[in-house]
N, C-alpha and C positions, 0 to 999 in steps of 0.2 A: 454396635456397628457404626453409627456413628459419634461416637469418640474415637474411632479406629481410625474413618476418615480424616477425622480431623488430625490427631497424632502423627497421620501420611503426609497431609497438606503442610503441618507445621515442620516434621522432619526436614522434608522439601526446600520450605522457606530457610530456616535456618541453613542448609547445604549450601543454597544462593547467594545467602550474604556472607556465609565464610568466603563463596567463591569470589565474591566482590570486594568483599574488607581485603584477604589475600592478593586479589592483581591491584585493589590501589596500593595496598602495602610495596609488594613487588615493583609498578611501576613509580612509586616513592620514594622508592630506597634505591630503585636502578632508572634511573632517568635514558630516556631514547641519548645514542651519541650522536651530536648536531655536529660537531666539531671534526674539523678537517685537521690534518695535517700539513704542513707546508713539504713541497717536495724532498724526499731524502738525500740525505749525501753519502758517498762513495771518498773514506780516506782510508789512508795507508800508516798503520801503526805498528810498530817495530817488525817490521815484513809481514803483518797479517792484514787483510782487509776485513775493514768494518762498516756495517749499512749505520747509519744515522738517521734520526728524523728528531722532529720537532718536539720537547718537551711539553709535559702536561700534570698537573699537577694531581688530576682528578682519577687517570686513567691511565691504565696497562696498552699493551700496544703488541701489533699485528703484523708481520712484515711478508709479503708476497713476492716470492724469487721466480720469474719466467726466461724462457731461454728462445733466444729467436733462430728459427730454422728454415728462412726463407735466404733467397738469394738481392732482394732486390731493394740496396740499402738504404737506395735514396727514397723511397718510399714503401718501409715495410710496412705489412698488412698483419690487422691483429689477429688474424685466424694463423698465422705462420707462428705465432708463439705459444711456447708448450708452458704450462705451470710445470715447473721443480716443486717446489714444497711452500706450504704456509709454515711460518715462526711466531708462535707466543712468546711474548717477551714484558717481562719488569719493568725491565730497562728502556733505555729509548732508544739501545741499540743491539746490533745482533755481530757475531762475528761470522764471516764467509770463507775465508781460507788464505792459502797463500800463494804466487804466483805460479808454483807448482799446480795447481788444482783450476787454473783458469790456462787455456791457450790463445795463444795470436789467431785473429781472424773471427773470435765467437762474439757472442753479441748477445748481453741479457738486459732485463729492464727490469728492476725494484720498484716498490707502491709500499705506504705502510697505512694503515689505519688504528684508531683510537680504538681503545675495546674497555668494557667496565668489567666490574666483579661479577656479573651473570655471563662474560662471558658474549653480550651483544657486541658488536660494534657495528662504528659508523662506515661516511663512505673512506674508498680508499684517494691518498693524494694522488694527482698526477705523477704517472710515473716518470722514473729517472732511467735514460738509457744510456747502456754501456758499453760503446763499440770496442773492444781490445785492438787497440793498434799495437803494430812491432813490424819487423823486419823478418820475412820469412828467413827462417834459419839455415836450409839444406840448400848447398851448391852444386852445379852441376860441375860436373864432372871431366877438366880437359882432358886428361889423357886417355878417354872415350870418345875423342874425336874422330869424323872422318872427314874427307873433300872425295866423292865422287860425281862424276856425270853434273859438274858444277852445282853440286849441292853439299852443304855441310851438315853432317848430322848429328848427334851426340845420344844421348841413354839417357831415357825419361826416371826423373827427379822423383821420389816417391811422394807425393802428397799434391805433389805441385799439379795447378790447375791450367798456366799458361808461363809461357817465358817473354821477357822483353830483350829483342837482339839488336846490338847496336854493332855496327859495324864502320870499321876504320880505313882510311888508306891516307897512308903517316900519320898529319894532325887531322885529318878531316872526316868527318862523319858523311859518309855515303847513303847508309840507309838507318833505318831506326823501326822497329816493326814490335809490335804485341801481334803474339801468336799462340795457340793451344796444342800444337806441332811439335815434333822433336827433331824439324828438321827445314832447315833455308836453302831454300834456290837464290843462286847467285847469276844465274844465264841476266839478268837487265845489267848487270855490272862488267865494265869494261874491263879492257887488258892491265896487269897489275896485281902487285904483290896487296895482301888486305890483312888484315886480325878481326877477329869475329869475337865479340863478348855477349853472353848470354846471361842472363840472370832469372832465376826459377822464384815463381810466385803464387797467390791465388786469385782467384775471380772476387776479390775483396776490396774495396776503395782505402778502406783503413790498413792494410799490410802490404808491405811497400818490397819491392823484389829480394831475393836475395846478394849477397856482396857478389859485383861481378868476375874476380879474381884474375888471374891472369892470360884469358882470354889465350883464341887458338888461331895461329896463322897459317893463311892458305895462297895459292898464286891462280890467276886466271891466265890460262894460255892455253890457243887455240891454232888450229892451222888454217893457213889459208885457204881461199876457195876460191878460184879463177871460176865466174860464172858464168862469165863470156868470151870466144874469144874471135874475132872479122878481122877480117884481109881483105886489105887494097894490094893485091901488086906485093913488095916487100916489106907494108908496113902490116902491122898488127896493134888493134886495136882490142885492149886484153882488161875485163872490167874482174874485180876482186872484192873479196869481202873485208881485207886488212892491207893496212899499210907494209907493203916489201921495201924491200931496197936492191934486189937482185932477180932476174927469170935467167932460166937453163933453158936454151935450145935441143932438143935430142933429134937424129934423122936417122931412120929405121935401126932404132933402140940405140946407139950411140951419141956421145954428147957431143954435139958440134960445136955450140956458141953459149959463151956466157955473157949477161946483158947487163947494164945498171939498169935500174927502173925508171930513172927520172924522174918527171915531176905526175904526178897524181892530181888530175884534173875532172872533178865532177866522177871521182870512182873509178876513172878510166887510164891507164899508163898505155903511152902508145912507143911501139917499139920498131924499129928497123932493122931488120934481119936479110939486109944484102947481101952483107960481108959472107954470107953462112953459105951462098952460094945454092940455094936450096931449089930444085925443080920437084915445087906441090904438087905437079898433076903425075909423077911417077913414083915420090916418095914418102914416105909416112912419116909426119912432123907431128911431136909433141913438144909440150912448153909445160915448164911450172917452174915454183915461185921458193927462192930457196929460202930457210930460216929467217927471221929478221930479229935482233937483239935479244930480251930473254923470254918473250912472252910469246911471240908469231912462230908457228911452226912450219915445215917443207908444207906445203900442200901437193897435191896428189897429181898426175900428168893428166893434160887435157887434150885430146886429139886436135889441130889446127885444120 
């Protein structure tokens, strides 16, 4: 019985030191990786892209591709990136694809680390991040233009997140707006012929609109609005929403007089309607305001 014991106790001990001789062996022959990497590089070799990192003469190597799926570039946040995949690699580089296989607007970040022959490694370098910049591709659409109810609209861009509209009148830039709309109000912009250019984009800092092309024109014109209109005796005192150059007398629905506007003073044109012969308190006078050039339309008759 006991030599038995003992034969248990010495199997035991010998088990022990294999297991010790073994991880100092193992940790001998595969030393911890202390050694960093310096940052990867990101080049372009006959249209394929390749990650890079730093050479090592001891150690195989690790490359981590993550892909960012956050919106907010100027300070993305590490929980918004997905892991793609780990690469074992020989070499000290890997290849990634070709422009085909990456699009405008994505955004990945590579890391590579030292790895020994067991397969340990160390830590990963700082990673390298990769905003893809370009030129959003898809333009809109003129001949999908419309001008209603002083608004221009056009047919949403398929991908596109927001448009930038710049709008013209001859040389001069009027407005300039970033919008997420497929459609501009024109009512703050005056009387006048304009061209409207749009350019379809995304909510991306690093992808820059699409080409604005040959832009669409449109004309702003309105009709007049007589808002006001007092009498002293034969004068009329007659306030508008647009510059005229002519009002029409009518005396129960017939046109009696036609007037020049004269001068437009603080919104008001004041007018002398003797000639017309007009007795107000048994006849029914209206006034309005004929066409003016190519923009001011008739406005409507307003009872005097």
């Amino acid at each position: 019985m006991k030599a038995k014991k003992i034969l248990i106790i010495s199997l035991i001990l010998f088990a022990f030191v294999a297991v010790c001789v073994g991880l100092g062996i193992y940790f001998f022959a595969f030393p911890t990786v202390s050694e960093i990497p310096n940052q990867v590089e990101l080049i372009k070799v006959d249209g394929k892209y390749q990650l890079v990192t730093q050479y090592h003469t001891k150690y195989s190597y690790k490359f981590k591709i993550e892909k960012y799926l956050g919106k907010d570039y100027d300070s993305p946040s590490d929980k918004d990136y997905i892991m793609l995949k780990e690469v074992n690699s020989a070499d000290n580089f890997i290849e990634l694809g070709t422009d085909e296989d990456f699009k405008v607007g994505e955004c990945y970040r590579f890391s590579a680390c030292y790895m020994n022959d067991n397969k340990s490694c160390g830590k990963y370098c700082t990673p390298f991040v990769w905003n893809i910049s370009g030129q959003f591709e898809t333009q809109v659409d003129y001949e999908k233009f419309s001008f209603e109810n002083e608004t221009v609209s056009w047919e949403a861009v398929e991908n596109a997140e927001r448009y930038s509209v710049v709008v013209m009148q001859g040389a001069e830039k009027v407005a300039v707006e970033t919008i997420s709309d497929t459609s501009f109000s024109c009512s703050e912009l005056g009387l006048g012929q304009y061209k409207i250019f749009v350019g379809a984009g995304l909510d991306n800092p690093y992808v820059e609109f699409s080409d604005f092309g040959k832009g669409f024109d449109f004309k702003i014109e309105r009709a007049n609005v007589i808002e006001k209109v007092e009498r002293s005796g034969n004068i009329l005192k007659v306030t508008c929403s647009q510059e005229v150059d002519e009002f029409q007398i009518f005396v129960d629905g017939v046109l009696k007089l036609t007037l020049p506007a004269g001068v437009l003073e603080n919104g008001v044109y004041t007018l002398n309607v003797a000639s017309a012969q007009i007795d107000f308190s048994t006849q029914n006078v209206e006034i309005c305001s004929s066409a003016f050039g190519f923009y001011v339309k008739e406005s409507a008759k307003v009872k005097v």
